[in-house]
N, C-alpha and C positions, 0 to 999 in steps of 0.2 A: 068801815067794813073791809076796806082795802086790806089794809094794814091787817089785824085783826086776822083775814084770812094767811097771808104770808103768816103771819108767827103763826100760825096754827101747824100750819105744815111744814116749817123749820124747826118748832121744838118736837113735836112727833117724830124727823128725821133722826132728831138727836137724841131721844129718848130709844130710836131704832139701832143707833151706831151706837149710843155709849161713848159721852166726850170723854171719859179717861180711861180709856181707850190708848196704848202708845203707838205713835205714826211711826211708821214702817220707813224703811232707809229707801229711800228712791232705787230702781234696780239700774242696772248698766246693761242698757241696750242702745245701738244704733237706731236713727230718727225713723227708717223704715220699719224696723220690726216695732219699736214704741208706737208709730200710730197705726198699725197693724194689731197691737195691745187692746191699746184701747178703743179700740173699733169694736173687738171680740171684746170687749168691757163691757161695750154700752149693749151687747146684744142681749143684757143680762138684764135690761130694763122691764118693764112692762109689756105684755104682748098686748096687741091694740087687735079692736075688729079690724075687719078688712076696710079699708076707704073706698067711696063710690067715687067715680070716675067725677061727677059732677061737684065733689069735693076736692076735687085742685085743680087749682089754674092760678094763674100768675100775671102780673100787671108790667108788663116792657116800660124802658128807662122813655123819657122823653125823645124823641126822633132828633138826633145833632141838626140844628137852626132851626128847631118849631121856635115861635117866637110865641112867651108865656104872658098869659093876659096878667093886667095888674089885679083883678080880682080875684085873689088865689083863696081867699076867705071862702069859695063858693064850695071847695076843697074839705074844708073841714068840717068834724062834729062837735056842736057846743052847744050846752046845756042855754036852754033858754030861759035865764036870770042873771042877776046882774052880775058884773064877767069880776067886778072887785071881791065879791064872795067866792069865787073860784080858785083854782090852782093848775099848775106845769109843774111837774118836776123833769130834767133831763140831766142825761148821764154823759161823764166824758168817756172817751176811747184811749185807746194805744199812745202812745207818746207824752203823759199828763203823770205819768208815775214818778217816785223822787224815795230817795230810802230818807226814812223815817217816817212815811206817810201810814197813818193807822192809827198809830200811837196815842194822838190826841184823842181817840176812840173809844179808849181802853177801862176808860172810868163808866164807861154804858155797859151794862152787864148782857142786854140785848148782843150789840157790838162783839161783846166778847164770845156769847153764845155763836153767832157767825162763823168769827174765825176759827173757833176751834172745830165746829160741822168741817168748813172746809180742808183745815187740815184734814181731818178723816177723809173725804172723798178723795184727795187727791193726792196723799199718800206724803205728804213730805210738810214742813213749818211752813206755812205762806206767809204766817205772820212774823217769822224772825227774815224772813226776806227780805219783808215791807219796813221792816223797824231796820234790820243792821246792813241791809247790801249781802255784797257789795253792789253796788251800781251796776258793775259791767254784767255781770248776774241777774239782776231786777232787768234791765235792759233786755235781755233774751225774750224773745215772744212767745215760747211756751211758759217763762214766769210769769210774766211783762201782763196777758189778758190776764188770767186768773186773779190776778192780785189787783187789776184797776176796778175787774168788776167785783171782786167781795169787799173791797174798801168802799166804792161806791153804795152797797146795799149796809154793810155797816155804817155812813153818814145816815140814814135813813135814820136810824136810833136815834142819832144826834137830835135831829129834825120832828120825830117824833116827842123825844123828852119835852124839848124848846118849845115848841108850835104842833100840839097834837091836829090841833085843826087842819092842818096844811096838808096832812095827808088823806085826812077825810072827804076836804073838799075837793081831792085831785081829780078833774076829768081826764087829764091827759099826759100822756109822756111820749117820750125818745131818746134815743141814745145815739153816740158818732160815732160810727162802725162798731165794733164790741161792745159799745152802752147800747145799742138796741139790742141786744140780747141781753144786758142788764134791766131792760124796761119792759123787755117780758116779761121777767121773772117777778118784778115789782107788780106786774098786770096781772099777775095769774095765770098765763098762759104755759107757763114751764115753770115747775117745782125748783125750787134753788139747788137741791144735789144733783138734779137731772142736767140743771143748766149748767151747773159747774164744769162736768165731765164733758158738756158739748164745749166750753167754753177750752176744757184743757184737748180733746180734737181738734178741735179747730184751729188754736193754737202752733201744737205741735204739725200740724198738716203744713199752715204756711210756712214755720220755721222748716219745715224740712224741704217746700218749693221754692223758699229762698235759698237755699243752700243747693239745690241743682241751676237756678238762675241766679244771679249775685244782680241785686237790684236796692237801689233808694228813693228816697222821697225827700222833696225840697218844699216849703214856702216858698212861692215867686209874689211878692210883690208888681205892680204895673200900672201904668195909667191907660187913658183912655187911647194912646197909639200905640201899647202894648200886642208883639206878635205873638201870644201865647201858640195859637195853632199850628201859623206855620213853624216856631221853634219846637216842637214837639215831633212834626213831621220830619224836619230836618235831621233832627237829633237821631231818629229813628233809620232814615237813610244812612247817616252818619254810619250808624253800627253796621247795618248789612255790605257796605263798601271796606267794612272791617273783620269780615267775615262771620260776624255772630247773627246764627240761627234766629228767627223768630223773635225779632229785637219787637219791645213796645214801650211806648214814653207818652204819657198821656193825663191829661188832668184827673186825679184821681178822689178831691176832694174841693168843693163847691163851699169858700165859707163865705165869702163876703163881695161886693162889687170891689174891683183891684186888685184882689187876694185869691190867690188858688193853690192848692198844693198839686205838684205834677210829680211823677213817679214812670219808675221802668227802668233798665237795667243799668248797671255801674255807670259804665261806658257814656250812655247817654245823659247819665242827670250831669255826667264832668263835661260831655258837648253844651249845655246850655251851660253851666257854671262858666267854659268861656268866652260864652258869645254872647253873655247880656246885654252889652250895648250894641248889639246888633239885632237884636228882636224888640229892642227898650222895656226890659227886663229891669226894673230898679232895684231891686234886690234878689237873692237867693239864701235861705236859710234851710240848710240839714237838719231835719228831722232824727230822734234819736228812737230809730226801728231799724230794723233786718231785715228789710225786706221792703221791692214794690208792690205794697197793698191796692186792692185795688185798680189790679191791673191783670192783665191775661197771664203774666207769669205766677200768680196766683191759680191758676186754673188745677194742678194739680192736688189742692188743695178741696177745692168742692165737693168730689164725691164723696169722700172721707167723713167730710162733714152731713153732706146729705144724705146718707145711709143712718148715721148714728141716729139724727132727728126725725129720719122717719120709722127709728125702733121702740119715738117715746109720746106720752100720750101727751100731745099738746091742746090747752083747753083753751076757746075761745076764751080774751082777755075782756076783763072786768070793765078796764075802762082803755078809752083811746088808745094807739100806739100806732105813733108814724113810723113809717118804713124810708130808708135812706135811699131806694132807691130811686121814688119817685113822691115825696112826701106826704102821700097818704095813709089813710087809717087802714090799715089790717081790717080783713071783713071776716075772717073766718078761721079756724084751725086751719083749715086745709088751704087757706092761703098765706100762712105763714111757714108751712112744710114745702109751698113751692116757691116762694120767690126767697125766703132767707139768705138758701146757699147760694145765690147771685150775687148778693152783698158784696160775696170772696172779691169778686172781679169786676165789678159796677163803681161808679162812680159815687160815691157820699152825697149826696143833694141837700145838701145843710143850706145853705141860703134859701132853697127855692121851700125846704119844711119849714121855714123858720116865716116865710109870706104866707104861707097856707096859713100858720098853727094860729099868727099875728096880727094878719093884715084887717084890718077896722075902719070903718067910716067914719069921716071927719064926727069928733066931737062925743063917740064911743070909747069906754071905759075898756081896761085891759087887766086880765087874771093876771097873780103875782105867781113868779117862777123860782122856782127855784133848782140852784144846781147844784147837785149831791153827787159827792166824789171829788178825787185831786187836781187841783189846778182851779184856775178862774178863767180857762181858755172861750168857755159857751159863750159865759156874758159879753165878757169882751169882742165877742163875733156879735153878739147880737146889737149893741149897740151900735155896729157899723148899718146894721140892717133895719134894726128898728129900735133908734135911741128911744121913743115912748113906751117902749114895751120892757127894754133895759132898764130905764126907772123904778121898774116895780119887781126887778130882778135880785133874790139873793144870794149868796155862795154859802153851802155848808160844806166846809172844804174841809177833806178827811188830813 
């Protein structure tokens, strides 16, 4: 029924647009007046009643040092039968894209119907992007979202063809940063053209809050005498003693115990890049993004985004969908219009969604996952997290 309802409302869109249809040459504008565009784009959406007050509200990150009980399963919602008949699909994020990724897609006539909607919404080839580069290009983060998440929903096809069941029995989904707004759109909650256009705002907002802050993102590796905290702090004093405004370095993405990715301005991620044996820092890996995601110099990026989504009708989701902020399930439309745009500058809480979605009583069977979209980066977190649950983990890798 999942399924079935997406294609219903993807081939209507395209039956709306007309796939041949020729895409329009991107225009030449500056990143302000572009996401100033398509701000005044999305306004062109559907008008919605009015929301009753008692329709939003929003669920705060975990308090820094609550300490999170091991039963995070009390967290979740799951169908009460046996969890081996069930399914997970989840989405990767930003940094998982690679030119040539698509390609193997292209024999799914589904697949192809995708790419060529999304060319039309968003005005330019996504797909000769994703297929030819160049690289330094696909890398940009107004390409870079667009193209992780309609490759992501074109694997779908794939996974449909192969294993039709697996999408029928899905109770649940998510996504790491940008793939939760690919796992709306798999929920039902956001139409795919609508989510496209939030995904190419959103986008362009952070590329152009990157470009007033100059910031990156590292994998830190570390063990158990690892200073993640205080090196973030430091790193942060570091900049203000260097005269930059409003410096912030901080963990931006939660995958695994020893593993975290930390982000925030130039300055600071080359502060910890040289003082790893001094926080016992075992390694640092650059991330291939523009930007510190996930962090307050994101902030001019949210309202941008939280106007466009609050001009589109978003429909309670069909099934499950954890939120990265704090790993639970979405309860409501009106609680996905208020905590989403938080994402911009909150923390990714992948390890602590991954105890919720996972976490089982000795001797309790576990639904098979699978991850739809580029890279094998989920599974391979999740086996740090929960090898049992990895086991029954597949990749359909666009």
């Amino acid at each position: 029924m999942l399924f079935r309802a997406f294609h219903r409302r993807l081939h209507r869109t395209l039956r709306l647009l007309g796939t041949d249809a020729k895409v329009p040459p991107p225009p030449t504008t500056t990143g302000t007046e572009k996401v100033k565009q398509l701000l005044e784009h999305a306004a062109s959406f559907e008008d919605l009643d009015t929301r009753r007050e008692s329709d939003e509200w929003a669920t705060l990150p975990y308090v820094p040092g609550t300490y999170i009980t091991r039963d995070q399963s009390k967290k979740a919602i799951r169908p009460k039968i046996d969890p081996r008949e069930t399914n997970i699909i989840v989405f990767p994020g930003q940094g998982t894209q690679y030119v040539g990724m698509g390609s193997k897609l292209l024999k799914f006539p589904g697949a192809r119907d995708i790419f060529a909607l999304a060319n039309e919404v968003l005005g330019y080839d996504l797909l000769k992007i994703c297929v030819e580069g160049p690289k330094s290009k696909l890398d940009q983060t107004k390409y870079c979202q667009p193209a992780v998440m309609v490759t992501s929903l074109a694997a779908l096809e794939q996974l449909r063809e192969e294993r039709p069941n697996a999408i029928d029995n899905c109770y649940a989904t998510a996504g790491f940063s940008l793939g939760e707004l690919t796992a709306l759109v798999f929920a039902g909650a956001i139409p795919f053209d609508k989510g496209l256009q939030l995904v190419q705002i959103r986008a362009e907002a952070m590329q152009l809050a990157s470009q007033q802050a100059k910031g990156a993102m590292v994998t830190a590796l570390f063990g158990a005498d690892g200073r993640i905290g205080d090196a973030c702090n430091e790193a942060k004093n570091w900049c203000i003693e260097k005269g930059i405004e409003n410096p912030d370095c901080r963990v931006a993405n939660y995958l695994y115990p020893g593993c975290k990715v930390l982000a925030g301005n130039e300055e600071a991620i080359r502060f910890l890049e040289a003082n790893t044996k001094r926080f016992n820092i075992r390694r640092l890996k650059r991330l291939p993004v523009s930007g510190a995601f996930h962090t307050e110099l994101m902030q001019p990026a949210v309202e941008p985004f939280a106007a466009a989504l609050r001009k589109i009708r978003v429909e309670e989701p069909i099934i499950n969908v954890h939120s990265n902020i704090d790993g639970k399930c979405y309860k409501s439309a009106g609680h996905i219009v208020g905590q989403l745009p938080k994402q911009i500058v909150r923390p990714v809480k992948w390890e602590q969604t991954l105890h919720i979605m996972y976490e089982r009583k000795a001797g309790e069977h576990f639904p098979r996952t699978f991850e739809c979209g580029p890279g094998k980066g989920l599974k391979a977190i999740l086996k740090q997290v929960n090898a049992k649950a990895w086991d029954s983990t597949l990749n359909v890798e666009a």
